[in-house]
LOLUMZA-356740 format. One line per 2 residues: number of its first residue (from 1); their letters; for each residue x, z, y of N, C-alpha, C, O. Coordinates in steps of 0.05 Angstrom, whole numbers, plus 32768, in hexadecimal, padded with zeros to 4 digits. Layout:
REM LOLUMZA-356740
NUM = A = X/Z/Y/X/Z/Y/X/Z/Y/X/Z/Y ~ ...
END
This chain:
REM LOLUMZA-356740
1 = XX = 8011/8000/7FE9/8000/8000/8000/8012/8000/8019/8026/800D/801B ~ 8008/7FF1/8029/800E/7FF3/8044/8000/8004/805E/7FE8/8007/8065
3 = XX = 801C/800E/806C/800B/801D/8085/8001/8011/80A0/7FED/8015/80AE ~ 801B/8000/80A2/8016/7FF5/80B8/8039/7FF6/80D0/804E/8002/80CD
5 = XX = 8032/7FEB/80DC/804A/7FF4/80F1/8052/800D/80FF/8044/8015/8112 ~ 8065/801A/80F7/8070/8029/80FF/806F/802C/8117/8069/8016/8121
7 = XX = 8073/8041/812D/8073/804C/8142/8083/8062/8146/8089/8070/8133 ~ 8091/8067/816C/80A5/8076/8167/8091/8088/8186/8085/807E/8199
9 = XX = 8094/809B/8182/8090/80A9/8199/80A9/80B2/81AD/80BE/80B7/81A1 ~ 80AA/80B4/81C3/80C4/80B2/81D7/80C7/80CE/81CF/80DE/80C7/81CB
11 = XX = 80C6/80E4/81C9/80D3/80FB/81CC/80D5/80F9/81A4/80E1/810D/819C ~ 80D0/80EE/8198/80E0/80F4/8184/80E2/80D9/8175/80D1/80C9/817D
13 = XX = 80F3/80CF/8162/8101/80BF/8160/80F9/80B5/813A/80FC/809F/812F ~ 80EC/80D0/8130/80D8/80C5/8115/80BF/80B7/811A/80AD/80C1/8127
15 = XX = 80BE/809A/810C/80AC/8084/8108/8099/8093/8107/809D/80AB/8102 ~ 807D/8089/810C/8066/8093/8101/804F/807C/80FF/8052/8064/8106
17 = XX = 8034/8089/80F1/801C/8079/80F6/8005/807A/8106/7FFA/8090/810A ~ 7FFE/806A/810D/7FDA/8068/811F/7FD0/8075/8112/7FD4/8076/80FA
19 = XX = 7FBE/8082/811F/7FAD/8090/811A/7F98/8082/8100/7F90/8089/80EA ~ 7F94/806A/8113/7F81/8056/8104/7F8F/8047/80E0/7F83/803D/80CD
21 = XX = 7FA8/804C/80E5/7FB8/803F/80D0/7FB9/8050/80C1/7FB3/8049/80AA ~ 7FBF/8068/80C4/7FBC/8081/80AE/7FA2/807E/80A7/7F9D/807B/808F
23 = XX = 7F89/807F/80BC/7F73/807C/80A8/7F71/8067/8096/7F6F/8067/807E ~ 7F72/8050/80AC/7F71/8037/8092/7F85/8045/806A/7F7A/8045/8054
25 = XX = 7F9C/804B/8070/7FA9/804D/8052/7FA3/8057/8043/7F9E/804D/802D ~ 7FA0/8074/804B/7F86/808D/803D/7F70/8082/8036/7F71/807A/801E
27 = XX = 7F5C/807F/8041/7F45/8071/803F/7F48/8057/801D/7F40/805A/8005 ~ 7F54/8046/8027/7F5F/8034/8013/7F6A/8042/7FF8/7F61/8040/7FE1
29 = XX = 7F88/8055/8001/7F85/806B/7FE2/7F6E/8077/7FDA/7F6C/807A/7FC2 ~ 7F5C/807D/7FE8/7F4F/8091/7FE1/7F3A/8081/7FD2/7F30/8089/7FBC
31 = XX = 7F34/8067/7FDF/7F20/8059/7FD6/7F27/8047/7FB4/7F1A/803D/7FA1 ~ 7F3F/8049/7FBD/7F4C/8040/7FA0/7F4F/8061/7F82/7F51/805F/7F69
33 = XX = 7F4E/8074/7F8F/7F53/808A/7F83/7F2C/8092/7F7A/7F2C/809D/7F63 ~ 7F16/808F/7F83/7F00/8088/7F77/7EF5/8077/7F64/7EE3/807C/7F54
35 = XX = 7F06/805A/7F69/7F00/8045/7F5B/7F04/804C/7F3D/7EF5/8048/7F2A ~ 7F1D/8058/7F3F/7F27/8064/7F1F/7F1E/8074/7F19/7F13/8071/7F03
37 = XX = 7F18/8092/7F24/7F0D/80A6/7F1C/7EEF/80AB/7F21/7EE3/80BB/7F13 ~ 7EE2/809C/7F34/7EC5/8097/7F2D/7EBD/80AE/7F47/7EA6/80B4/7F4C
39 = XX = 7ED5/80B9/7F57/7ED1/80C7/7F70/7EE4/80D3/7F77/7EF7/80D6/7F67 ~ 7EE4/80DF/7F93/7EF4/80E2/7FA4/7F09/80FF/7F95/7EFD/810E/7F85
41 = XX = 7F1E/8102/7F9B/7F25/811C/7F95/7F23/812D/7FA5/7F20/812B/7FBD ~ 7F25/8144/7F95/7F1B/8164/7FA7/7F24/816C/7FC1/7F17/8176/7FD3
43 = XX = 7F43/8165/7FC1/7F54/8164/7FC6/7F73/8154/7FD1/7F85/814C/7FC2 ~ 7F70/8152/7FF2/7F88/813C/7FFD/7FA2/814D/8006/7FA6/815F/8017
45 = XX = 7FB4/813A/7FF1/7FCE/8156/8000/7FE6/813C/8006/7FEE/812B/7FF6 ~ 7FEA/8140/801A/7FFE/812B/8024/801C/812F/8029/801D/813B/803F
47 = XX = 8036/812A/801F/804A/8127/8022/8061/8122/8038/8070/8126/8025 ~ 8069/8120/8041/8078/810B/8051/8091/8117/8060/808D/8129/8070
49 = XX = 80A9/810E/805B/80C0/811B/8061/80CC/8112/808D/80E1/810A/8097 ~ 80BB/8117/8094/80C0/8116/80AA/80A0/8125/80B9/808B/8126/80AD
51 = XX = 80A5/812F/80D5/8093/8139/80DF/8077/812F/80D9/8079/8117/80D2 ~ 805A/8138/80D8/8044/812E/80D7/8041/812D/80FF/8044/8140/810F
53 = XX = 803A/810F/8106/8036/8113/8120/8015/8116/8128/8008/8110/8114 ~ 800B/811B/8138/7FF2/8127/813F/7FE2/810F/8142/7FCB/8116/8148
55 = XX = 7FE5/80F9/8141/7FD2/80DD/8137/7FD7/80D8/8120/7FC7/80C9/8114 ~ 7FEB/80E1/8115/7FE9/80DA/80F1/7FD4/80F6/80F2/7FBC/80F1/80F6
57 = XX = 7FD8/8109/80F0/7FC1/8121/80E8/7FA4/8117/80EC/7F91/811C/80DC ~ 7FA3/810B/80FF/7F84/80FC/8107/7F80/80EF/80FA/7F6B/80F2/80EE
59 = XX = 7F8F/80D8/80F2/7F89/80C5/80DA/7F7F/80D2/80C0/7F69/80CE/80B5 ~ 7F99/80E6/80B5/7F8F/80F0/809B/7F76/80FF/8090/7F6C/8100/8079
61 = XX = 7F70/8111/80B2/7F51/8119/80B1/7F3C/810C/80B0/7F2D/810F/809C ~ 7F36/8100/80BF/7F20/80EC/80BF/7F2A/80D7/80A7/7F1F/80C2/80AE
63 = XX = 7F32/80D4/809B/7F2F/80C5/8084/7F2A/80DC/806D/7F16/80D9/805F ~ 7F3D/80F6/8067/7F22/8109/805A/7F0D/810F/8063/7F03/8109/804D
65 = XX = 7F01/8113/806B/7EEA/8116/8082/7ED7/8103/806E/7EC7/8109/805D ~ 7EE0/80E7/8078/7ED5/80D8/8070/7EC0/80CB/8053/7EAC/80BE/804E
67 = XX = 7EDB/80DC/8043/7ED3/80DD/802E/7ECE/80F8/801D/7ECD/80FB/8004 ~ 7ECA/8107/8032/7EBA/8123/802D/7ECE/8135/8017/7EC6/8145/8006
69 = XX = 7EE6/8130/801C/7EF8/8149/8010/7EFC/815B/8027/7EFE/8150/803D ~ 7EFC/8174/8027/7EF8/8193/8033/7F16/8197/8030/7F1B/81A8/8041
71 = XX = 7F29/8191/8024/7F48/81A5/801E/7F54/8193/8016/7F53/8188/8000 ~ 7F6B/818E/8035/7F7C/817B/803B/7F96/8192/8042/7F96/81A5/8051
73 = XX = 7FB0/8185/802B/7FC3/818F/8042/7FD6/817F/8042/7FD9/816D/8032 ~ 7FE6/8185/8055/8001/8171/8065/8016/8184/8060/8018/819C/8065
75 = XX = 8028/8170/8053/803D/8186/804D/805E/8176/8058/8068/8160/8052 ~ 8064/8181/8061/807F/817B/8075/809B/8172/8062/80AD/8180/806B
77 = XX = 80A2/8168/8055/80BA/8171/803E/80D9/815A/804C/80E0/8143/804A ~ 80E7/8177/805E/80F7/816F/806C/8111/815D/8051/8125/8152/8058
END
Protein backbone atom coordinates (compact mmCIF):
# COMPACT_ATOMS: atom_id res chain seq x y z
CA UNK A 1 0.00 0.00 0.00
CA UNK A 2 0.72 3.40 -0.63
CA UNK A 3 0.53 6.66 1.43
CA UNK A 4 1.10 9.21 -0.56
CA UNK A 5 3.72 12.07 -0.58
CA UNK A 6 5.60 12.77 2.06
CA UNK A 7 5.73 16.11 3.82
CA UNK A 8 8.24 17.97 5.89
CA UNK A 9 7.22 20.47 8.44
CA UNK A 10 9.78 23.54 8.90
CA UNK A 11 10.53 23.01 12.53
CA UNK A 12 11.20 19.38 12.19
CA UNK A 13 12.85 17.58 9.54
CA UNK A 14 10.81 13.86 9.85
CA UNK A 15 8.62 13.18 6.62
CA UNK A 16 5.11 12.84 7.36
CA UNK A 17 1.39 12.32 6.05
CA UNK A 18 -1.88 14.37 5.22
CA UNK A 19 -4.17 14.09 7.19
CA UNK A 20 -6.37 12.98 4.31
CA UNK A 21 -3.60 10.40 3.15
CA UNK A 22 -3.41 8.72 6.43
CA UNK A 23 -7.05 8.40 6.20
CA UNK A 24 -7.13 7.30 2.77
CA UNK A 25 -4.35 4.10 3.83
CA UNK A 26 -6.11 3.05 7.03
CA UNK A 27 -9.36 3.17 5.67
CA UNK A 28 -8.07 0.95 2.62
CA UNK A 29 -6.13 -1.52 5.36
CA UNK A 30 -8.86 -1.55 7.26
CA UNK A 31 -11.21 -2.12 4.46
CA UNK A 32 -9.00 -4.78 3.19
CA UNK A 33 -8.65 -6.23 6.88
CA UNK A 34 -12.81 -6.87 6.78
CA UNK A 35 -12.81 -8.23 3.47
CA UNK A 36 -10.86 -11.27 4.99
CA UNK A 37 -12.16 -11.38 8.31
CA UNK A 38 -15.74 -10.55 7.56
CA UNK A 39 -15.13 -7.19 9.95
CA UNK A 40 -13.38 -4.58 11.29
CA UNK A 41 -10.95 -5.36 14.22
CA UNK A 42 -11.44 -4.46 17.78
CA UNK A 43 -8.58 -2.88 17.78
CA UNK A 44 -6.02 -0.14 15.82
CA UNK A 45 -2.49 0.02 17.12
CA UNK A 46 -0.12 1.78 14.97
CA UNK A 47 3.68 1.70 14.76
CA UNK A 48 5.98 4.05 13.33
CA UNK A 49 9.58 4.83 14.15
CA UNK A 50 9.58 8.52 13.92
CA UNK A 51 7.34 11.15 15.64
CA UNK A 52 3.40 10.73 15.10
CA UNK A 53 2.68 14.42 13.76
CA UNK A 54 -0.70 15.94 14.77
CA UNK A 55 -2.28 15.55 11.05
CA UNK A 56 -1.16 12.07 10.90
CA UNK A 57 -3.16 11.62 14.46
CA UNK A 58 -6.20 13.16 12.59
CA UNK A 59 -5.94 10.92 9.85
CA UNK A 60 -5.63 7.76 11.99
CA UNK A 61 -8.77 8.84 14.05
CA UNK A 62 -11.22 9.55 11.80
CA UNK A 63 -10.45 6.58 9.87
CA UNK A 64 -11.12 4.49 13.23
CA UNK A 65 -13.92 6.51 13.92
CA UNK A 66 -14.95 5.59 10.79
CA UNK A 67 -15.04 2.32 11.06
CA UNK A 68 -16.31 2.25 14.53
CA UNK A 69 -13.21 0.82 16.45
CA UNK A 70 -13.22 2.56 20.13
CA UNK A 71 -9.20 1.51 21.03
CA UNK A 72 -6.62 2.93 18.97
CA UNK A 73 -3.06 3.31 19.95
CA UNK A 74 0.06 5.04 18.47
CA UNK A 75 3.04 3.87 19.52
CA UNK A 76 6.37 5.85 18.93
CA UNK A 77 9.31 3.09 18.46
CA UNK A 78 12.37 5.42 18.36
Amino acid sequence: MKGGPGLKDKNDRQPYLSAQDVFNLTRTALQSYKREHGNHPARLVIHKTSRFHAEEKVGFDKAAEASEIEIADFIWVP
